[in-house]
N, CA, C and O atoms as a Tripos MOL2 file, in Angstrom:
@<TRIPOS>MOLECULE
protein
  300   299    75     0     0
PROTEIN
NO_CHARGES

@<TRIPOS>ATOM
      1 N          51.5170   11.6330   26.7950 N.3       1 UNK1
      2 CA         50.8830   10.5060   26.1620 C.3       1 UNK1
      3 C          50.5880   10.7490   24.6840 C.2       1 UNK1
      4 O          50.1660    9.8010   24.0230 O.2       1 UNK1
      5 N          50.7480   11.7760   24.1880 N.am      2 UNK2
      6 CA         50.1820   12.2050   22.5510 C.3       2 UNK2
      7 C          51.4310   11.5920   21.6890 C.2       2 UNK2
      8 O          51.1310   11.2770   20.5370 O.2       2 UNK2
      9 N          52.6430   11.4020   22.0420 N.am      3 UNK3
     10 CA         53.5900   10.2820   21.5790 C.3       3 UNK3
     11 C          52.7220    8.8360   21.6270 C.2       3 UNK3
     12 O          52.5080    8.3440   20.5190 O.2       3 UNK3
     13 N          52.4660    8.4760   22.2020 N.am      4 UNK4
     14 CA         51.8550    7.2300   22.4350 C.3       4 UNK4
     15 C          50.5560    7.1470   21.7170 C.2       4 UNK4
     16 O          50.2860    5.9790   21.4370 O.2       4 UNK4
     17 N          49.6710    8.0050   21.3320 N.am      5 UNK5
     18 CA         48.2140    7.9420   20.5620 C.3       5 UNK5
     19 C          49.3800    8.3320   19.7080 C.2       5 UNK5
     20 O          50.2750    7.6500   20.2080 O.2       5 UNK5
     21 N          49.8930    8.9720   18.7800 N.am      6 UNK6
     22 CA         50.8310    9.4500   17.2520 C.3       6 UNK6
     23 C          51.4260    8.2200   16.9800 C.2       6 UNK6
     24 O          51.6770    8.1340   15.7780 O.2       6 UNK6
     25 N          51.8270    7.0030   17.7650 N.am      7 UNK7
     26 CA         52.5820    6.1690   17.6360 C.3       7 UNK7
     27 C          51.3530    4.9400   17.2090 C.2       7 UNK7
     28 O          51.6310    4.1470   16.3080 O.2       7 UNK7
     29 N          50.2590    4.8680   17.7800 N.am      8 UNK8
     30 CA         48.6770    3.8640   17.5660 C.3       8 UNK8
     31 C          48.7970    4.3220   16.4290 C.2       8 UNK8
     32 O          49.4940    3.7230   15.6100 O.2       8 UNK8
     33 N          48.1520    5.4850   16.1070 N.am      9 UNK9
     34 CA         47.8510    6.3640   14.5910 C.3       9 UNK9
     35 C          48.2930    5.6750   13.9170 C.2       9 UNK9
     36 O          47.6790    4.8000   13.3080 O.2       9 UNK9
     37 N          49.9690    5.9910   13.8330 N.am     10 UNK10
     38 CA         50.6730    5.7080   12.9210 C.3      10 UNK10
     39 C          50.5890    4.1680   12.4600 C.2      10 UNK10
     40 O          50.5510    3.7910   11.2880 O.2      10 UNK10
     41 N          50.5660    3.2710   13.7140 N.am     11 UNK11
     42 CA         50.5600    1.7410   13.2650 C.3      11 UNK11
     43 C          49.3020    1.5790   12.3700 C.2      11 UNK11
     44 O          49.4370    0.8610   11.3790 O.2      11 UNK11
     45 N          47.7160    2.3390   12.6650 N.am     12 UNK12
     46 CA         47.0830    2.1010   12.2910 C.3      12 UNK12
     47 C          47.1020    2.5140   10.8810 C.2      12 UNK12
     48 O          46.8590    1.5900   10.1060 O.2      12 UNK12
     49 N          47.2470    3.2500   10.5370 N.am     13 UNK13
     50 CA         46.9840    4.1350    9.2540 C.3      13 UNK13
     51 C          48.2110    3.4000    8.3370 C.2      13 UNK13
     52 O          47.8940    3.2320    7.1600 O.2      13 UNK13
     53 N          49.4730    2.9720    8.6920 N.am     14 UNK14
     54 CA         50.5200    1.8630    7.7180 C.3      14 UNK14
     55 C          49.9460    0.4530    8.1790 C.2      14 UNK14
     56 O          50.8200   -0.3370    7.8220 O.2      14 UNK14
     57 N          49.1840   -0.0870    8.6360 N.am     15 UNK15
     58 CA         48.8460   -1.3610    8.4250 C.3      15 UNK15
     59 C          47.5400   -1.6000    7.7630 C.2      15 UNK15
     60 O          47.4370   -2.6810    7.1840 O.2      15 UNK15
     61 N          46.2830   -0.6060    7.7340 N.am     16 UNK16
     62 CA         45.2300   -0.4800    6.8890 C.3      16 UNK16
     63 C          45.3410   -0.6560    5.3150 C.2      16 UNK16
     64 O          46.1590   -0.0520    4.6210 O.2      16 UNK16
     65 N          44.3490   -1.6210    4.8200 N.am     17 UNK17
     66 CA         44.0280   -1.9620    3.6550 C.3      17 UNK17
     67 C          44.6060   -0.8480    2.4510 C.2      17 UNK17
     68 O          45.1730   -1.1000    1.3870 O.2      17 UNK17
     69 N          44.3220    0.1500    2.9090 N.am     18 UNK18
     70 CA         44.7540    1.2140    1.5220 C.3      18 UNK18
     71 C          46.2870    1.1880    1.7190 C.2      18 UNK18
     72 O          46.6890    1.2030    0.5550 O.2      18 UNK18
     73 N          47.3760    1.1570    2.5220 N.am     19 UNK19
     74 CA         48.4130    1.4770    2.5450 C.3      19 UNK19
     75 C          49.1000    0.8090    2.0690 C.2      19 UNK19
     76 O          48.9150   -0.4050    2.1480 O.2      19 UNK19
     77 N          50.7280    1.6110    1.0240 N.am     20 UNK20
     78 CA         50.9950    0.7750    0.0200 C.3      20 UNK20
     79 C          51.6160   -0.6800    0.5820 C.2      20 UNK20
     80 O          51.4690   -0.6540    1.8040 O.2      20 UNK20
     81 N          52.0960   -1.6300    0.2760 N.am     21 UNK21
     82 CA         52.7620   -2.6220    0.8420 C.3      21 UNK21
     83 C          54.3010   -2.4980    1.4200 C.2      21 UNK21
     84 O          54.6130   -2.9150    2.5350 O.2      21 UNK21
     85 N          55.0370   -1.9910    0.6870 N.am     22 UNK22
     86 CA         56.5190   -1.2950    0.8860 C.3      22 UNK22
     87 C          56.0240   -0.8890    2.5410 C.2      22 UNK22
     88 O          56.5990   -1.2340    3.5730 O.2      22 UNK22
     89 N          55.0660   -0.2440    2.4410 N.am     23 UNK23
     90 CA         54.9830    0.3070    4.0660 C.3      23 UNK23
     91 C          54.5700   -0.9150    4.9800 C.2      23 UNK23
     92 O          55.2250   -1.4540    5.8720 O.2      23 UNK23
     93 N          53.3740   -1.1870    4.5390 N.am     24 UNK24
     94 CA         52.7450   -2.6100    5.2560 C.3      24 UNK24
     95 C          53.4860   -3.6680    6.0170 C.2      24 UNK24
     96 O          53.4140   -4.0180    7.1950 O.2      24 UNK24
     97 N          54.2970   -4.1190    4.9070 N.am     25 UNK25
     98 CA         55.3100   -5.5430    4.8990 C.3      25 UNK25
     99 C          56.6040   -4.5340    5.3550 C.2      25 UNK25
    100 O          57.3010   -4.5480    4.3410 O.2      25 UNK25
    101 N          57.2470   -3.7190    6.2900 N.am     26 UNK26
    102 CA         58.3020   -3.0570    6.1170 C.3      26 UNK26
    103 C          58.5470   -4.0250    7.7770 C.2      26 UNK26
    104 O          57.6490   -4.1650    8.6070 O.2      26 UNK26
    105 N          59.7520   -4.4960    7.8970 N.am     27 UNK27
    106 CA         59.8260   -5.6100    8.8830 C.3      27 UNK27
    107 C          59.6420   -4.1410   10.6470 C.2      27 UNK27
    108 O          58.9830   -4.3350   11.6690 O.2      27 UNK27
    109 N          60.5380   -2.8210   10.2800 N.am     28 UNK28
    110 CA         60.4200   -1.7510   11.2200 C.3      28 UNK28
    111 C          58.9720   -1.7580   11.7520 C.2      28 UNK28
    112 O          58.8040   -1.3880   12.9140 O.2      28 UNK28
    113 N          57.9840   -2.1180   11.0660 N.am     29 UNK29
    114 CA         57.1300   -1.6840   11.3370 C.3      29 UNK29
    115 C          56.2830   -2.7100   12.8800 C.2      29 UNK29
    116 O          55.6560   -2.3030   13.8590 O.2      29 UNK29
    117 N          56.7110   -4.2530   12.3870 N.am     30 UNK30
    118 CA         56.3150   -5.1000   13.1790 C.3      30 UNK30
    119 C          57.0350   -4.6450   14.7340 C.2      30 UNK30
    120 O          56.4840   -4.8340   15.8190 O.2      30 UNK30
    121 N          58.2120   -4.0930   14.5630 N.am     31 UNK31
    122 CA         59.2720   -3.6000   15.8960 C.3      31 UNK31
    123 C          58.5520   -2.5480   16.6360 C.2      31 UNK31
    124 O          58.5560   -2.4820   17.8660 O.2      31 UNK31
    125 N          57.7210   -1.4470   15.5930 N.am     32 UNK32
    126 CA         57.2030   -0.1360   16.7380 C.3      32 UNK32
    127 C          55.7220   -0.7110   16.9990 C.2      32 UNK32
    128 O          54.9880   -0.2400   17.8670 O.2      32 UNK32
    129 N          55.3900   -1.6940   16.2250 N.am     33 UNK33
    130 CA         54.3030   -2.2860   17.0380 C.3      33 UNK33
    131 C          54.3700   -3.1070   18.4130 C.2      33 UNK33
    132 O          53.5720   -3.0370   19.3480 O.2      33 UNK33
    133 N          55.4870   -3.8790   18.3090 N.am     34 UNK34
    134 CA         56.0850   -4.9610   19.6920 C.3      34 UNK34
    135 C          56.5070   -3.3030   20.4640 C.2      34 UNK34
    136 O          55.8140   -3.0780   21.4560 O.2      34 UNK34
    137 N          57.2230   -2.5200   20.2170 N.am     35 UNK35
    138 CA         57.4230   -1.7220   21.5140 C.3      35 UNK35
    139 C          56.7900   -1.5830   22.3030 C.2      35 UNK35
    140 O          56.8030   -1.8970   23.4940 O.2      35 UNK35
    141 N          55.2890   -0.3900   20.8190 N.am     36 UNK36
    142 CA         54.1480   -0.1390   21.6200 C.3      36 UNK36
    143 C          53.3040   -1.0350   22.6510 C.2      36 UNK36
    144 O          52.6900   -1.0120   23.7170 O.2      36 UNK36
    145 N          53.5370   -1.4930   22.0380 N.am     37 UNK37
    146 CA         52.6260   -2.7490   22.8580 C.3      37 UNK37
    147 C          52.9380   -3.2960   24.3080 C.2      37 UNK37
    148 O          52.1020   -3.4130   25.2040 O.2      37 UNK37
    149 N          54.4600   -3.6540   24.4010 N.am     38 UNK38
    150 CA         55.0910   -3.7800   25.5000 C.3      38 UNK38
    151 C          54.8410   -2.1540   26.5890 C.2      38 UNK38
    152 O          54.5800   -2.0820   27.7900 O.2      38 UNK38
    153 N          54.9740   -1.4490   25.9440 N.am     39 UNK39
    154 CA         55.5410   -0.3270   26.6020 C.3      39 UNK39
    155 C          53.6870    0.9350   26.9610 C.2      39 UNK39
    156 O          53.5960    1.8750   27.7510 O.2      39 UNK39
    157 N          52.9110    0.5400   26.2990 N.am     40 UNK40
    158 CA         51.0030    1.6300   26.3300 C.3      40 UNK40
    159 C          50.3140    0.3230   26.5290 C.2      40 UNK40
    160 O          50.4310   -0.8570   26.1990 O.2      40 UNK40
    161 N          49.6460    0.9980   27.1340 N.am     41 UNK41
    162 CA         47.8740   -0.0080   27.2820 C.3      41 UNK41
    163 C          47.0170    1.0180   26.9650 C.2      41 UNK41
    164 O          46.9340    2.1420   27.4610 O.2      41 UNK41
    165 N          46.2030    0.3490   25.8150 N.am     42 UNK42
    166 CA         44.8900    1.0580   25.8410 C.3      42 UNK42
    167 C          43.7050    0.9530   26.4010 C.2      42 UNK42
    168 O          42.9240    0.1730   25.8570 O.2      42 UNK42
    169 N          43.3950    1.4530   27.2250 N.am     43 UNK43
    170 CA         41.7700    1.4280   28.0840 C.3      43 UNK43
    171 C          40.8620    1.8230   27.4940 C.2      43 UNK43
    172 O          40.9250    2.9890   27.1030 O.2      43 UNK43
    173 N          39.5170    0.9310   27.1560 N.am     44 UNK44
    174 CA         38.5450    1.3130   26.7470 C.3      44 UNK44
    175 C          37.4660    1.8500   27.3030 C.2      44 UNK44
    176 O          37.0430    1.0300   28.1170 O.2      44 UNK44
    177 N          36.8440    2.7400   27.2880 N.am     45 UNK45
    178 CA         35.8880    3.4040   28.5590 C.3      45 UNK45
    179 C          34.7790    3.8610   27.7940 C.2      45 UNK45
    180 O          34.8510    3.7880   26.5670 O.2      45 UNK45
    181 N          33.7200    4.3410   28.3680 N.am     46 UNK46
    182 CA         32.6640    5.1370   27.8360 C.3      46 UNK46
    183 C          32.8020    6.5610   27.1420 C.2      46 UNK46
    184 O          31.9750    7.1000   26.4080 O.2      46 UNK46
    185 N          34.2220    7.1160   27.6060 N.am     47 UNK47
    186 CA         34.4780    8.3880   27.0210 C.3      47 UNK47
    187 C          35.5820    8.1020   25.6090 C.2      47 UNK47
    188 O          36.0760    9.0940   25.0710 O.2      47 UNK47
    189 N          35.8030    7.1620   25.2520 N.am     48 UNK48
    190 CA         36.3680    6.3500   24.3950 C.3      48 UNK48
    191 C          37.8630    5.8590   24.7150 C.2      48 UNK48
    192 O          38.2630    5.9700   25.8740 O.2      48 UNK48
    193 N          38.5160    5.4400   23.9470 N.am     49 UNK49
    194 CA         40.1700    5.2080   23.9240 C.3      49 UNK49
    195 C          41.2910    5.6960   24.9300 C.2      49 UNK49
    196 O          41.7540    6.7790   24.5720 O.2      49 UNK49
    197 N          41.8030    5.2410   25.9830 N.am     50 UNK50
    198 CA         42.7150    6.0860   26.9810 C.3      50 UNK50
    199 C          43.7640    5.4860   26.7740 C.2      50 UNK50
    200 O          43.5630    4.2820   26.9290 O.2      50 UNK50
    201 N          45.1840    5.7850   26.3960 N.am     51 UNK51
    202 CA         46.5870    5.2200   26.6920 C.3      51 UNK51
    203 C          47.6040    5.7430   27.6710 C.2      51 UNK51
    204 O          48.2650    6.7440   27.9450 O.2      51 UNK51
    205 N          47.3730    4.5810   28.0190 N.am     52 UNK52
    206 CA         48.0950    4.6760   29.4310 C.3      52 UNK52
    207 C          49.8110    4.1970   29.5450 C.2      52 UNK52
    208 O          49.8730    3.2350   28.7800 O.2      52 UNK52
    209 N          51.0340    4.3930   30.0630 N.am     53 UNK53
    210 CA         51.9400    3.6660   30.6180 C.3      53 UNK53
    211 C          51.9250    2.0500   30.9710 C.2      53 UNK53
    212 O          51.2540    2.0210   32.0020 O.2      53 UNK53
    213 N          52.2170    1.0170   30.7370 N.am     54 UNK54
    214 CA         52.2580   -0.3720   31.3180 C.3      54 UNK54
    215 C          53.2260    0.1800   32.8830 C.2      54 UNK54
    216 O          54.2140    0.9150   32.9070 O.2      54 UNK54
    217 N          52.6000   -0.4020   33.9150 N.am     55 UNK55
    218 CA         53.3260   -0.6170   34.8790 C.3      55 UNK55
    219 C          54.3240   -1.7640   34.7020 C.2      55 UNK55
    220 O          54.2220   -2.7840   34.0200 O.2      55 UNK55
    221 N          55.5750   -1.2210   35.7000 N.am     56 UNK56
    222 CA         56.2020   -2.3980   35.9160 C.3      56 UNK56
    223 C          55.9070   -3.9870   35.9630 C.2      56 UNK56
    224 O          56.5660   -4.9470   35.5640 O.2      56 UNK56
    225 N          54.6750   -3.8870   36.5980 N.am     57 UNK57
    226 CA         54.5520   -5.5220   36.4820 C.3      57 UNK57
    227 C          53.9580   -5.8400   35.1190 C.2      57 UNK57
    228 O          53.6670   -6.9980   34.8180 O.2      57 UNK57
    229 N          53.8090   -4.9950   34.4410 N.am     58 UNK58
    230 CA         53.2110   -4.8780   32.8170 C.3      58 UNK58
    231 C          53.8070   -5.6580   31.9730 C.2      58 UNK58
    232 O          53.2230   -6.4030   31.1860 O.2      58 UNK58
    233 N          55.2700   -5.5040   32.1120 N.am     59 UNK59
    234 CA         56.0400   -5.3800   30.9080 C.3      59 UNK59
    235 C          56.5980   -6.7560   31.0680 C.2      59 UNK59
    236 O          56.7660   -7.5040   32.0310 O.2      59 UNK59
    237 N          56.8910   -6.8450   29.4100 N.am     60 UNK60
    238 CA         57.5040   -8.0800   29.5360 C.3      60 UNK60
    239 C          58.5690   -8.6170   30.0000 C.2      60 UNK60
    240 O          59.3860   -7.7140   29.8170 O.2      60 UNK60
    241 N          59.2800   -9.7040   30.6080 N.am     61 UNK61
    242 CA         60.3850  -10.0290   31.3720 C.3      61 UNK61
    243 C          61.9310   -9.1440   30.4000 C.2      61 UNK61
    244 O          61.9330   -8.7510   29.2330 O.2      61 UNK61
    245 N          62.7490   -9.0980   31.1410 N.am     62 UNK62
    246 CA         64.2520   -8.4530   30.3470 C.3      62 UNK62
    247 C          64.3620   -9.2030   28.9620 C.2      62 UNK62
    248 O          64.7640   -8.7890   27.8740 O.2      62 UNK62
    249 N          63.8910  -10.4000   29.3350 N.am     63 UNK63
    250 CA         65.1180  -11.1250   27.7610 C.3      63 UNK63
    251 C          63.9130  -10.9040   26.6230 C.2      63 UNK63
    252 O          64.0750  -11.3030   25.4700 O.2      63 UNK63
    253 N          62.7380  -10.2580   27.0400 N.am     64 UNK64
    254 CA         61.9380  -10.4900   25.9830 C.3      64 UNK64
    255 C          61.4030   -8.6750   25.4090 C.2      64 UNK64
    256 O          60.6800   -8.2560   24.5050 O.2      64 UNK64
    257 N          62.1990   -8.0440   26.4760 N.am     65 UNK65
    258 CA         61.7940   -6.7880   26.2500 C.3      65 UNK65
    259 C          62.6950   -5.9900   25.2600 C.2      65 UNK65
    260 O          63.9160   -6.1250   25.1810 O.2      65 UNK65
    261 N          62.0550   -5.2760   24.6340 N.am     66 UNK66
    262 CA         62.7770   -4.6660   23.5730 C.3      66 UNK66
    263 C          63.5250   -2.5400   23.8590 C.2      66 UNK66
    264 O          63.0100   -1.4370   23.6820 O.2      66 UNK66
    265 N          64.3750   -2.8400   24.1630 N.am     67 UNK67
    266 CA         64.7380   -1.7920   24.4870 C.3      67 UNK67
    267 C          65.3360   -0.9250   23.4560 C.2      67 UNK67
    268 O          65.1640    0.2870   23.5880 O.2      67 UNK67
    269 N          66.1680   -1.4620   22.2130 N.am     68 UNK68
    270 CA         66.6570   -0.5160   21.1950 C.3      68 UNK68
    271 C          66.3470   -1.1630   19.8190 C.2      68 UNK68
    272 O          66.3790   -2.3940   19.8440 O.2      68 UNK68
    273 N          66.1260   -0.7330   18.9180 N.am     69 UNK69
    274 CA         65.7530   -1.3130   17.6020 C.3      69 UNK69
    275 C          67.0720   -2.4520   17.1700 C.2      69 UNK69
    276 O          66.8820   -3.2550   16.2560 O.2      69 UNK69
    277 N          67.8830   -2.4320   17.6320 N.am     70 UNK70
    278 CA         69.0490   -3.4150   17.5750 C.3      70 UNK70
    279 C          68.4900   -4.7120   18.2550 C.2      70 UNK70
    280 O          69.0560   -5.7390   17.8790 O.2      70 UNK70
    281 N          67.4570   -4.8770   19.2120 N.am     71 UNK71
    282 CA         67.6380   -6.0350   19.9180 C.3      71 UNK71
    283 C          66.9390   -7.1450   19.2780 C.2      71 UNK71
    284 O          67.2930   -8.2960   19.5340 O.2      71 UNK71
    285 N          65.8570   -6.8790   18.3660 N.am     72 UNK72
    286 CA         65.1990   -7.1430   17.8190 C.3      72 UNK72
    287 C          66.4580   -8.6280   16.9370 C.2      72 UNK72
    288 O          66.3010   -9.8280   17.1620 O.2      72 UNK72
    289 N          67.4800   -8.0960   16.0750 N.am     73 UNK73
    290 CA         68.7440   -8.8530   15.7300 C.3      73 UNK73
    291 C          69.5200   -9.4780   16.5650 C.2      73 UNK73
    292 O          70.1940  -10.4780   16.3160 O.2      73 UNK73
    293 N          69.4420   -8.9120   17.5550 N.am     74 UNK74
    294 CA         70.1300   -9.5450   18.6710 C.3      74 UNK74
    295 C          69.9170  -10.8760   19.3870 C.2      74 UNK74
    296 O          70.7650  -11.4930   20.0310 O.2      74 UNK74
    297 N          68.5900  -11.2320   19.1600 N.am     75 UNK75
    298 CA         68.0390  -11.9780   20.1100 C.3      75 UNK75
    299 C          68.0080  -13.4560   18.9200 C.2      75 UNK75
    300 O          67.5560  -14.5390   19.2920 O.2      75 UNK75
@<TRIPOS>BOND
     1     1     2 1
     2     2     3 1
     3     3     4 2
     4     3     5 am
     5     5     6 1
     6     6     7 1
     7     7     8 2
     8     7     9 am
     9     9    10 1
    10    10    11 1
    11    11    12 2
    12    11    13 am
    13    13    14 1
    14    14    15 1
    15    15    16 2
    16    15    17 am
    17    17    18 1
    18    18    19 1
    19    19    20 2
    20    19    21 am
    21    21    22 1
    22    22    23 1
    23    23    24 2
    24    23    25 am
    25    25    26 1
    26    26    27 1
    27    27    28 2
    28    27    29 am
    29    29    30 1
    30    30    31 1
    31    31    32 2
    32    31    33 am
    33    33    34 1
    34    34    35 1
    35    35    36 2
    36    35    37 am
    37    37    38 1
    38    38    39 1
    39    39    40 2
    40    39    41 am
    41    41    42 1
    42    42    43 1
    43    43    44 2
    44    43    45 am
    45    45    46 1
    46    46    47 1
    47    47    48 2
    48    47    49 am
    49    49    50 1
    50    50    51 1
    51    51    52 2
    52    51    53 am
    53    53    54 1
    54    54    55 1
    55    55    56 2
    56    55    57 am
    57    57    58 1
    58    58    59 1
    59    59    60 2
    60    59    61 am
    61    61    62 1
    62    62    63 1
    63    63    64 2
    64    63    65 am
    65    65    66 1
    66    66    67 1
    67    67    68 2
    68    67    69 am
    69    69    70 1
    70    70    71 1
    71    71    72 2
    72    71    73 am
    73    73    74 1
    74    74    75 1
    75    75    76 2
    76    75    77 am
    77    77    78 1
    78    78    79 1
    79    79    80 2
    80    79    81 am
    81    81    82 1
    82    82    83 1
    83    83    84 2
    84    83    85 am
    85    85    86 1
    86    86    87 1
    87    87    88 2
    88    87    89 am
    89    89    90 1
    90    90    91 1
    91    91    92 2
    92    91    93 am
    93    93    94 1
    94    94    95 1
    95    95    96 2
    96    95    97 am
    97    97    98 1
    98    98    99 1
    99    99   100 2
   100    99   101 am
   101   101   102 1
   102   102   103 1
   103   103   104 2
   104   103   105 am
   105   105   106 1
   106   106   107 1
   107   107   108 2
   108   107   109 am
   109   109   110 1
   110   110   111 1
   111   111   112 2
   112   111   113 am
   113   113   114 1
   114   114   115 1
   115   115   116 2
   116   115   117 am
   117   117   118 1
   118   118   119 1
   119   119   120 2
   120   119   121 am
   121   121   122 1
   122   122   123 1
   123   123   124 2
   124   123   125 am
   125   125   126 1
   126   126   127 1
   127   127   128 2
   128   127   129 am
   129   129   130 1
   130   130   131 1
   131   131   132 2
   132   131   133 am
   133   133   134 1
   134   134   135 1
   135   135   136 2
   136   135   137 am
   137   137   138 1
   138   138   139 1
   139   139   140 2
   140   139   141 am
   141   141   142 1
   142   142   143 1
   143   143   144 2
   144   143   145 am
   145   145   146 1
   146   146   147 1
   147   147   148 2
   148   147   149 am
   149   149   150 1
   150   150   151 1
   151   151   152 2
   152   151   153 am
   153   153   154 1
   154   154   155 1
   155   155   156 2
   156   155   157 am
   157   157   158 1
   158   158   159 1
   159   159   160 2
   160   159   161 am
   161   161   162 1
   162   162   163 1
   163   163   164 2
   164   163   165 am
   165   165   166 1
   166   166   167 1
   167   167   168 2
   168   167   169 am
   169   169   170 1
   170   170   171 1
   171   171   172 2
   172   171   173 am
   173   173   174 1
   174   174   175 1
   175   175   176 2
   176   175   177 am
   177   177   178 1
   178   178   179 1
   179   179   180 2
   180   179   181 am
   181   181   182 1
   182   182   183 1
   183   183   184 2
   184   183   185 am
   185   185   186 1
   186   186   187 1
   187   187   188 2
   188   187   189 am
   189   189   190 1
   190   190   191 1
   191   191   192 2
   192   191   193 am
   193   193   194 1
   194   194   195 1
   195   195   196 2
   196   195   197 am
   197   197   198 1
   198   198   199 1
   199   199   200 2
   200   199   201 am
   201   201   202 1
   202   202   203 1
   203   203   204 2
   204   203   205 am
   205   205   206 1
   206   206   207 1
   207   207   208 2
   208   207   209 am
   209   209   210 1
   210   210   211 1
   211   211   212 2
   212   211   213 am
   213   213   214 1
   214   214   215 1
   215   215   216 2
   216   215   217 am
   217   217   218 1
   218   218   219 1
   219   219   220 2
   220   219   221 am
   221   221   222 1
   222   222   223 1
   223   223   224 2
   224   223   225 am
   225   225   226 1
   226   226   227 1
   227   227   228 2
   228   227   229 am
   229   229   230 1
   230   230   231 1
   231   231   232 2
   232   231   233 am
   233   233   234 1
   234   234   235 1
   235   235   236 2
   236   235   237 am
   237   237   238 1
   238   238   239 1
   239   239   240 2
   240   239   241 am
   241   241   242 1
   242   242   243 1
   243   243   244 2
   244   243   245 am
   245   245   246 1
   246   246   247 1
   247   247   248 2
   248   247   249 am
   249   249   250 1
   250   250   251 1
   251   251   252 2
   252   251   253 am
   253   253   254 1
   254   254   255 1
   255   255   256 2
   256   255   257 am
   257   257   258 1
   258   258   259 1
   259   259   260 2
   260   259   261 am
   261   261   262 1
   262   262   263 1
   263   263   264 2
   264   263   265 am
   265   265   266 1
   266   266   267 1
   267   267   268 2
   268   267   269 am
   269   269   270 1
   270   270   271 1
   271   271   272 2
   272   271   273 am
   273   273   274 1
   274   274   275 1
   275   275   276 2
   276   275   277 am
   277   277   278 1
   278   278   279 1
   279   279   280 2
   280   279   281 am
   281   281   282 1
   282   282   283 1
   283   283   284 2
   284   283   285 am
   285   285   286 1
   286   286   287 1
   287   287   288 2
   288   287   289 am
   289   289   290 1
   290   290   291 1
   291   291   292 2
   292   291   293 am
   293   293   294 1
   294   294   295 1
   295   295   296 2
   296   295   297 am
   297   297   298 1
   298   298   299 1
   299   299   300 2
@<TRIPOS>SUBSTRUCTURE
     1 UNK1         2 RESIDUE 1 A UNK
     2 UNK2         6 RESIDUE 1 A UNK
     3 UNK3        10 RESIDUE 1 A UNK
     4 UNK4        14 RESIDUE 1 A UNK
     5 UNK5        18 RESIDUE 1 A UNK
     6 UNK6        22 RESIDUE 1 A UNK
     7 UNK7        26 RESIDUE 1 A UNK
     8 UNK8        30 RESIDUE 1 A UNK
     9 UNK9        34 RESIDUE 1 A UNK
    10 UNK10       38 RESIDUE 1 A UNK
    11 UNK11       42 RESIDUE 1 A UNK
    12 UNK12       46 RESIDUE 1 A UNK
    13 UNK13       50 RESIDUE 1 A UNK
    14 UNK14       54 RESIDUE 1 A UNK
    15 UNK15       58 RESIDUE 1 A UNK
    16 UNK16       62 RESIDUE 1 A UNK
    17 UNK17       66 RESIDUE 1 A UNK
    18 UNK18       70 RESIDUE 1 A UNK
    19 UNK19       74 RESIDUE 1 A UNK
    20 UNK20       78 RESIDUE 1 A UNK
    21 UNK21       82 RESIDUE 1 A UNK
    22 UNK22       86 RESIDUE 1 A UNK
    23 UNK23       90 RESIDUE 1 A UNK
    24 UNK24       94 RESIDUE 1 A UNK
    25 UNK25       98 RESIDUE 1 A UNK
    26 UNK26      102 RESIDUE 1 A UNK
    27 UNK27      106 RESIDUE 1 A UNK
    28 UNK28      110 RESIDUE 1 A UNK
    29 UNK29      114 RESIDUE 1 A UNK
    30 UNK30      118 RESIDUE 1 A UNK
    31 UNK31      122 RESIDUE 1 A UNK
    32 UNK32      126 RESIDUE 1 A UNK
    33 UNK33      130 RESIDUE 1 A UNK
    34 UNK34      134 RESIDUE 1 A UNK
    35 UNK35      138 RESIDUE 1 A UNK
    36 UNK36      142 RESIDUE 1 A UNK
    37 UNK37      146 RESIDUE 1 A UNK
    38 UNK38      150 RESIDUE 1 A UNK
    39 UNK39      154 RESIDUE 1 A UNK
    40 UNK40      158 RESIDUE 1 A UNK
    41 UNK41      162 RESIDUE 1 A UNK
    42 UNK42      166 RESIDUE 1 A UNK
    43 UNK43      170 RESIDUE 1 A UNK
    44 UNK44      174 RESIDUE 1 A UNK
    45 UNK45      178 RESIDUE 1 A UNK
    46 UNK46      182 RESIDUE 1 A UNK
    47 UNK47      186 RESIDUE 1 A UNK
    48 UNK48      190 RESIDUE 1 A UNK
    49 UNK49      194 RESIDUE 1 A UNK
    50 UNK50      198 RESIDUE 1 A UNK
    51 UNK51      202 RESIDUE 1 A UNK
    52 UNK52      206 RESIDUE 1 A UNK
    53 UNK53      210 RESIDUE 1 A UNK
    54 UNK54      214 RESIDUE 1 A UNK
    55 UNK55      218 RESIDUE 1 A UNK
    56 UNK56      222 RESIDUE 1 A UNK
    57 UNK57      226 RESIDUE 1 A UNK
    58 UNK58      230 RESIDUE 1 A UNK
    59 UNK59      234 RESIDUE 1 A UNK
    60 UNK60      238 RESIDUE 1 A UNK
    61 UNK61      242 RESIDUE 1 A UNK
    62 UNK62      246 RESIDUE 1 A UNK
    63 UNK63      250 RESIDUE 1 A UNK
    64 UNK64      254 RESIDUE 1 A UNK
    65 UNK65      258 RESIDUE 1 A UNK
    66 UNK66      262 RESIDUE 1 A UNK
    67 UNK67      266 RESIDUE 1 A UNK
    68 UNK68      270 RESIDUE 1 A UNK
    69 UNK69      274 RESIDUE 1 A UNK
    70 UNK70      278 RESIDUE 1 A UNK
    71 UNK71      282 RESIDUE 1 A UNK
    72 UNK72      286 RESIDUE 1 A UNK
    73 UNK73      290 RESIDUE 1 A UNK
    74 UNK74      294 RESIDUE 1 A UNK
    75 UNK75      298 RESIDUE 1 A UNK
């Protein structure tokens, strides 16, 4: 799962106010956010932040799921 919190990080820290725009506005960036998203859930708990796997019934249907950075054009 430390792929999956490195991958939050990362969205967080290039979409925050200080970060330059080139990074911000970079269209890649909107794509590893739709992955993540499709693909981790974050649980919020008393011990803080948990990311978890989406189960199968999680994820979004085939035609909407993003499987290679190509599909994104594809669709």
């Amino acid at each position: 799962m430390q792929t999956a919190v490195d991958g939050f990080t990362l969205l967080a820290l290039a979409t925050a106010d200080g970060a330059p725009p080139v990074v911000r506005d970079a269209a890649a960036l909107e794509t590893l956010r739709r992955v993540w998203v499709q693909n981790f859930l974050v649980q919020h708990g008393p011990e803080g932040a948990r990311v978890e796997w989406r189960r199968n019934d999680q994820v979004p249907p085939s035609g909407r799921y993003i499987g290679s950075p190509y599909d994104v054009e594809a669709r």
